[in-house]
mmCIF file of the C-alpha atoms, coordinates in Angstrom:
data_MODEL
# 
_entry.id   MODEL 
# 
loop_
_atom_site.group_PDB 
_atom_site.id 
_atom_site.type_symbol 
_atom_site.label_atom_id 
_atom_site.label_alt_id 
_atom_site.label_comp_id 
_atom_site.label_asym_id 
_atom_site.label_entity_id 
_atom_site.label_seq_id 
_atom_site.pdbx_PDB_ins_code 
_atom_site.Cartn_x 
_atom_site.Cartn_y 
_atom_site.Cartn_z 
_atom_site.occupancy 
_atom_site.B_iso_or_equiv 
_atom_site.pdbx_formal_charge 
_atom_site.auth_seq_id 
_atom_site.auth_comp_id 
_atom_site.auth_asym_id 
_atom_site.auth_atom_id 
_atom_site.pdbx_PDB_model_num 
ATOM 1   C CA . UNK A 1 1   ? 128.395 186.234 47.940 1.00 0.00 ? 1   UNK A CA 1 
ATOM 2   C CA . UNK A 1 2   ? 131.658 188.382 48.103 1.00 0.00 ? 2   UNK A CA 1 
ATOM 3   C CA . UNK A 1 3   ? 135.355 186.829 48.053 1.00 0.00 ? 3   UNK A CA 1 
ATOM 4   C CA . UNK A 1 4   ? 137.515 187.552 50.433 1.00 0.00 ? 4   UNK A CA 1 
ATOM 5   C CA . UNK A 1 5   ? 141.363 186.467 50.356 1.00 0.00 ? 5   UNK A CA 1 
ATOM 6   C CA . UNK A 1 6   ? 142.135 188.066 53.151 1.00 0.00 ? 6   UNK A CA 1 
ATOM 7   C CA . UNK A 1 7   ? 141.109 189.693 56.692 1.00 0.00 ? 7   UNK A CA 1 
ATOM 8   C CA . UNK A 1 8   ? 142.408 192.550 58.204 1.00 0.00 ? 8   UNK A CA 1 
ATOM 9   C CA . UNK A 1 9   ? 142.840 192.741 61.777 1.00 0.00 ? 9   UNK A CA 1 
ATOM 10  C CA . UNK A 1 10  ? 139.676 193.340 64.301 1.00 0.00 ? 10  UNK A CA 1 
ATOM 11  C CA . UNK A 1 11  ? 137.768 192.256 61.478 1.00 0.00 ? 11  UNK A CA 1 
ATOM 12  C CA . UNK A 1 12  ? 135.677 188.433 61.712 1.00 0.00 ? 12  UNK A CA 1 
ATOM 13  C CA . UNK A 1 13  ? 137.274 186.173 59.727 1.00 0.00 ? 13  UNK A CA 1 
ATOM 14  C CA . UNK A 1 14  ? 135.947 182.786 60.500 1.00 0.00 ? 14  UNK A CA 1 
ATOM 15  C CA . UNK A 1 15  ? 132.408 180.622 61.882 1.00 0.00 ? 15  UNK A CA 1 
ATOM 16  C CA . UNK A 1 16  ? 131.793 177.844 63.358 1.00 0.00 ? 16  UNK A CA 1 
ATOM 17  C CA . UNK A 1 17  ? 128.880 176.085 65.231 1.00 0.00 ? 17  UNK A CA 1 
ATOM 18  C CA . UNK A 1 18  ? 130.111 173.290 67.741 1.00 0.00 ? 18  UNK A CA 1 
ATOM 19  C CA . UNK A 1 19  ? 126.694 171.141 68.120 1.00 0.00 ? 19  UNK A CA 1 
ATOM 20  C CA . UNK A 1 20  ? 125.910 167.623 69.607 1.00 0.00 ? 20  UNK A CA 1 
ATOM 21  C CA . UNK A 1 21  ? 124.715 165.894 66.101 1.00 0.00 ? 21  UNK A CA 1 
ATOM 22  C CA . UNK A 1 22  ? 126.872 167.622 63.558 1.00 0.00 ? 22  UNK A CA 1 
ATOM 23  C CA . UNK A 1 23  ? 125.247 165.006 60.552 1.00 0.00 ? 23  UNK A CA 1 
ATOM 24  C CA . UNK A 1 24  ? 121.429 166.583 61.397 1.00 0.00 ? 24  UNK A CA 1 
ATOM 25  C CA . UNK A 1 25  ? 122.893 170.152 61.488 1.00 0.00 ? 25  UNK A CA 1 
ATOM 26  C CA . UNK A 1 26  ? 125.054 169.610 58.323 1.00 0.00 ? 26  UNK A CA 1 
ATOM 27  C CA . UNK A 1 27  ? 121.329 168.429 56.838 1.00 0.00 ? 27  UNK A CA 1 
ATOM 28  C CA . UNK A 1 28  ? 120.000 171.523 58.133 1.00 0.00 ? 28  UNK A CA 1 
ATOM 29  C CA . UNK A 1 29  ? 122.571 174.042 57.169 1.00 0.00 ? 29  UNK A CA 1 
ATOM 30  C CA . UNK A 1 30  ? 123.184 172.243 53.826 1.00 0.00 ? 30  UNK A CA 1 
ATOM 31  C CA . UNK A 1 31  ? 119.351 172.665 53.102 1.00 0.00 ? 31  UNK A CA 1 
ATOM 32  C CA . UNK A 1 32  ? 118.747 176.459 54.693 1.00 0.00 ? 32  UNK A CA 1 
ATOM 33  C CA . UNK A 1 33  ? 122.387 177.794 52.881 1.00 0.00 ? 33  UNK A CA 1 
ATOM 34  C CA . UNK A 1 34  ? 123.107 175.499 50.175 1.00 0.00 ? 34  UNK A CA 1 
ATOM 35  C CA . UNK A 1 35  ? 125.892 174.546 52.148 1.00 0.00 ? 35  UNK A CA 1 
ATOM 36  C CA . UNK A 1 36  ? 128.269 171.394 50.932 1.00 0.00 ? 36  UNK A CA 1 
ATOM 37  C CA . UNK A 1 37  ? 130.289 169.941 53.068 1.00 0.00 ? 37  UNK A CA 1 
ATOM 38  C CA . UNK A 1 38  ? 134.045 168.396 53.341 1.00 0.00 ? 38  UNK A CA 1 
ATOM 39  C CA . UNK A 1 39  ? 135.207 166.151 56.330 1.00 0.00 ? 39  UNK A CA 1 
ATOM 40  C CA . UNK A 1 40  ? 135.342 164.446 58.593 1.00 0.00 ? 40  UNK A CA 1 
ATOM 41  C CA . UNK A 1 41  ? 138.704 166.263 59.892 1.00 0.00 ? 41  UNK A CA 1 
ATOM 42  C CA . UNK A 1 42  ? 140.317 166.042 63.325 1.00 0.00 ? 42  UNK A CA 1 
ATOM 43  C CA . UNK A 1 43  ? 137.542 165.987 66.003 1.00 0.00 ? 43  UNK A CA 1 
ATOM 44  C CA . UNK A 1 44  ? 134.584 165.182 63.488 1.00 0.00 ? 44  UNK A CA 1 
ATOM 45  C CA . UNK A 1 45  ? 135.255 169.331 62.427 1.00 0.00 ? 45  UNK A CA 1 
ATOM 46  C CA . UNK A 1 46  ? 133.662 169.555 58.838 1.00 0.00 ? 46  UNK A CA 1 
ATOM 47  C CA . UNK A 1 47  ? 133.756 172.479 56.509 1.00 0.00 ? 47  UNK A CA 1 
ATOM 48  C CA . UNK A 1 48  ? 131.403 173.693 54.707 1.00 0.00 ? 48  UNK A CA 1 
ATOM 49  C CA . UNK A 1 49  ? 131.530 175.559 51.090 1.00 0.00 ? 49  UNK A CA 1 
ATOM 50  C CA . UNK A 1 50  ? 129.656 177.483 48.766 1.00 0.00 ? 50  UNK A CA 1 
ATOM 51  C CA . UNK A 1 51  ? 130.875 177.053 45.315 1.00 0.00 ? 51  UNK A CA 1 
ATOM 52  C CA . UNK A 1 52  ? 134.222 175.684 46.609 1.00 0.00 ? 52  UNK A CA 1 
ATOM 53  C CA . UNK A 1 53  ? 134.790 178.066 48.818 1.00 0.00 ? 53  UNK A CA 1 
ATOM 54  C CA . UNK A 1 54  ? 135.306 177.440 53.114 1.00 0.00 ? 54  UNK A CA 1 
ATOM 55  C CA . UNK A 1 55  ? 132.742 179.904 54.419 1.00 0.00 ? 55  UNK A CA 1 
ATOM 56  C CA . UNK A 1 56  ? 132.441 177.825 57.982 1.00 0.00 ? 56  UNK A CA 1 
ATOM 57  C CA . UNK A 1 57  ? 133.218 175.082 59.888 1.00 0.00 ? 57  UNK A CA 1 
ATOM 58  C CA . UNK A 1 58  ? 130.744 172.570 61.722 1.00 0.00 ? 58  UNK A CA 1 
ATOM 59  C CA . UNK A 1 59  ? 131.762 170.069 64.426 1.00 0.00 ? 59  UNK A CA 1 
ATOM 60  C CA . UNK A 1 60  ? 131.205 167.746 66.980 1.00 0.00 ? 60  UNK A CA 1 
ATOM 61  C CA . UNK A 1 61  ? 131.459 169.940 70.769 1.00 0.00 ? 61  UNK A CA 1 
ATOM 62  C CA . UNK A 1 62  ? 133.780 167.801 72.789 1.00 0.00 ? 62  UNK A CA 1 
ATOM 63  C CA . UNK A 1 63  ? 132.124 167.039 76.184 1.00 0.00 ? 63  UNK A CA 1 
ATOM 64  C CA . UNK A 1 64  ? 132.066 169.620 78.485 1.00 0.00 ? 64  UNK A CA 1 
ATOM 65  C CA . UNK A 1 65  ? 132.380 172.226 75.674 1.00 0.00 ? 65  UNK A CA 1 
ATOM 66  C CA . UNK A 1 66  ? 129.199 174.592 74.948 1.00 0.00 ? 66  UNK A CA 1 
ATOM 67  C CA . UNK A 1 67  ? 127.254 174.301 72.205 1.00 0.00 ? 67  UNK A CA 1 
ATOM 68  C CA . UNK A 1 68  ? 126.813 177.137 69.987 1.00 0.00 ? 68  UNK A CA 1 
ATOM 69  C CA . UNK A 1 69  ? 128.445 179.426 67.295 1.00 0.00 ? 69  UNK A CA 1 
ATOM 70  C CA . UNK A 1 70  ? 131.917 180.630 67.981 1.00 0.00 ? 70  UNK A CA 1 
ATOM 71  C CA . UNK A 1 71  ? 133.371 183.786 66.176 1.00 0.00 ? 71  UNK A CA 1 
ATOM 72  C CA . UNK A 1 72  ? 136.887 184.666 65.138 1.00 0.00 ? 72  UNK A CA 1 
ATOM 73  C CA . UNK A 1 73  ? 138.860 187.583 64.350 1.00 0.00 ? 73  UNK A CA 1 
ATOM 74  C CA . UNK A 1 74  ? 141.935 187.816 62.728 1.00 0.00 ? 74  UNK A CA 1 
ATOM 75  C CA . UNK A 1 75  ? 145.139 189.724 64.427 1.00 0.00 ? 75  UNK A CA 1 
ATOM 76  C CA . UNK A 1 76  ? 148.195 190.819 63.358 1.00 0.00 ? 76  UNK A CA 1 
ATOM 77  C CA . UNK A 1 77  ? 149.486 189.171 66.406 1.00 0.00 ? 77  UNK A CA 1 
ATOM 78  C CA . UNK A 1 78  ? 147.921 186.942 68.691 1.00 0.00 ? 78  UNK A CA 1 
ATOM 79  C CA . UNK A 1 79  ? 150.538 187.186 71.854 1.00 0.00 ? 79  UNK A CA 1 
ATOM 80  C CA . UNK A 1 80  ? 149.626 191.243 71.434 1.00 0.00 ? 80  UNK A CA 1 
ATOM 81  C CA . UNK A 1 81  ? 146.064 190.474 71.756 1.00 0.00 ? 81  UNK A CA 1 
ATOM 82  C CA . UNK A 1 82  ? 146.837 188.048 74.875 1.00 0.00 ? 82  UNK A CA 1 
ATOM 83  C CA . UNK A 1 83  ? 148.634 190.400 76.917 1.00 0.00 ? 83  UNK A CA 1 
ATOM 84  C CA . UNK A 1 84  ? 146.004 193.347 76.481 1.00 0.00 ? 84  UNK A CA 1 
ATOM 85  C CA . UNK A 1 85  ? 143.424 190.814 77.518 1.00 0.00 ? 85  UNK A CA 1 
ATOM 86  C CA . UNK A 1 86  ? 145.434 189.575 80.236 1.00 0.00 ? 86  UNK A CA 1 
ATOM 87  C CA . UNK A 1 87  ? 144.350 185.867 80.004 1.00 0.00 ? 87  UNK A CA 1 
ATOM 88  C CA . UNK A 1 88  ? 143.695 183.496 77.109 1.00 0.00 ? 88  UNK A CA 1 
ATOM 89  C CA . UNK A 1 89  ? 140.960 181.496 76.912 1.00 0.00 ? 89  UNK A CA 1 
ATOM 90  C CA . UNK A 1 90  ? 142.115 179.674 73.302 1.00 0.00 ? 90  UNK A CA 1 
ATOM 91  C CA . UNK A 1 91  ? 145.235 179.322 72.222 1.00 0.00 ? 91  UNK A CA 1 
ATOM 92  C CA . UNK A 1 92  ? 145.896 180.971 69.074 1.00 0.00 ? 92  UNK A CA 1 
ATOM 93  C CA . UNK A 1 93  ? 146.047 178.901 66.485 1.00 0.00 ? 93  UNK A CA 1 
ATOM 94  C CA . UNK A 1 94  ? 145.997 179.263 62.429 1.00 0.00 ? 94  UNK A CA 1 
ATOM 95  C CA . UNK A 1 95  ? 143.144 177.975 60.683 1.00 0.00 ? 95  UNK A CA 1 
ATOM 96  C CA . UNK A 1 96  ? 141.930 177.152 57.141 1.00 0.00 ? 96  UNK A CA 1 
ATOM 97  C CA . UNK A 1 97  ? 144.180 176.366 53.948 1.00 0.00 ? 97  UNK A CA 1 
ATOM 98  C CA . UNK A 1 98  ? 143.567 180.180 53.013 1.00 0.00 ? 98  UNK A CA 1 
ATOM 99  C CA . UNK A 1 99  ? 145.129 181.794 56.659 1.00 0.00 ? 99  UNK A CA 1 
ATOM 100 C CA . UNK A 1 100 ? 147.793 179.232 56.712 1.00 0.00 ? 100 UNK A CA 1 
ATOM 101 C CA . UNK A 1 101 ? 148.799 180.232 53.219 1.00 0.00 ? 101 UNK A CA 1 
ATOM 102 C CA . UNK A 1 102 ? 149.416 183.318 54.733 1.00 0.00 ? 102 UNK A CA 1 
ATOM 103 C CA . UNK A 1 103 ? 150.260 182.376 58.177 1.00 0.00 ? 103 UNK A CA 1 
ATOM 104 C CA . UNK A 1 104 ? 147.820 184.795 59.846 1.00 0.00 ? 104 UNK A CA 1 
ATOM 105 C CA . UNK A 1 105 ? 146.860 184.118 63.306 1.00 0.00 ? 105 UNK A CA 1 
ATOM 106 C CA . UNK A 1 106 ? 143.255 183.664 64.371 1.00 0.00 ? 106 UNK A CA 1 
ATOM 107 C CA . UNK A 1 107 ? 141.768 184.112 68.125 1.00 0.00 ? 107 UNK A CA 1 
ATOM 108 C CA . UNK A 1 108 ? 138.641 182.814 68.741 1.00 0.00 ? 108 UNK A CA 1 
ATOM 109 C CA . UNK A 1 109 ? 135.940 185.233 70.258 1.00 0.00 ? 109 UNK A CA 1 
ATOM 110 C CA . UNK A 1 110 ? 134.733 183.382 73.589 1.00 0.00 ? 110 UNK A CA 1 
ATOM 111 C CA . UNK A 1 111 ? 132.500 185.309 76.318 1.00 0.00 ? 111 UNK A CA 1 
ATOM 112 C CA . UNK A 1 112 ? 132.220 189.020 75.607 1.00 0.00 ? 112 UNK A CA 1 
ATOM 113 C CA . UNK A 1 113 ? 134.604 192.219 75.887 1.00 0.00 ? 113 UNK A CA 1 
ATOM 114 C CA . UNK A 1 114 ? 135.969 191.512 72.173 1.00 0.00 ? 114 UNK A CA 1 
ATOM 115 C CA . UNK A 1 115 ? 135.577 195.156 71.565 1.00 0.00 ? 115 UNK A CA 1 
ATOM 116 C CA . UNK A 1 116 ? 137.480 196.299 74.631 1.00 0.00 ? 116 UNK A CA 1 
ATOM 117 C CA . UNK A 1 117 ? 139.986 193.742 73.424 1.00 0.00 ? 117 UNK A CA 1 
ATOM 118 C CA . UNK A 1 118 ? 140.558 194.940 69.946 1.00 0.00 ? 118 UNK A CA 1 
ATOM 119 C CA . UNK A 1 119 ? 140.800 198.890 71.371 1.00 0.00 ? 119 UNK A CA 1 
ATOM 120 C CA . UNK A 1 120 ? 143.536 197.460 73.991 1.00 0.00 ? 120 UNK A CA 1 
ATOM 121 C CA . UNK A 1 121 ? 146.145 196.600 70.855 1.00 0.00 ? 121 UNK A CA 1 
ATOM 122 C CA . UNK A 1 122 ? 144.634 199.381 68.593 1.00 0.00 ? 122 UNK A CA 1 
ATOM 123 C CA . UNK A 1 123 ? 142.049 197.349 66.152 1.00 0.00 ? 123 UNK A CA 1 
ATOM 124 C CA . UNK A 1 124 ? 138.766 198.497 66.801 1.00 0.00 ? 124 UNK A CA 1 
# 
């Protein structure tokens, strides 16, 4: 597996699945990647690591809140990002020990249109 101490932006920098038993799919993932993982944080949110290293997060989806994998991208700035779009679904927020070391900001990929997004403020 590659390192990676930083993202530039348009490019993916983070994964996580939101799922209704997070302890069976830590089981799963843990087994099928060799996943271990660290948590409970703030809304039963887990991370998972490969030889120490956060490669994704794995949590509990609040009700109401679909299931699935989410996607995020890093920016260089989030309120650029928001105004090309012209809404925001997620706030932006900064995420990981690694990003807020560097105090990058992270949008979450929601829905589709990320690439029409990304040409809007010049990242694609």
């Amino acid at each position: 597996m590659s390192e990676r101490d930083s993202y530039p932006p348009g490019v993916p920098c983070w994964i996580d699945n939101l799922v209704p038993d997070p302890a069976r799919a830590m089981t799963f993932y843990g087994e099928l990647f060799g996943w271990e993982f660290d948590g409970p944080g703030p809304g039963d949110y887990y991370v998972a690591r490969v030889r120490g290293r956060d490669v994704a997060g794995l949590g509990q989806a609040p009700s109401g809140v679909s299931v699935g994998w989410n996607t995020y991208v890093s920016v260089a700035s989030a309120d650029e990002v928001a105004r090309a779009a012209g809404r925001v679904i997620v706030e932006p927020f900064v995420g990981g020990a690694q990003e807020r070391e560097r105090g990058r900001e992270l949008i979450g990929r929601l829905g589709h249109g990320i690439e029409e997004l990304l040409s809007g403020v010049g990242m694609n």
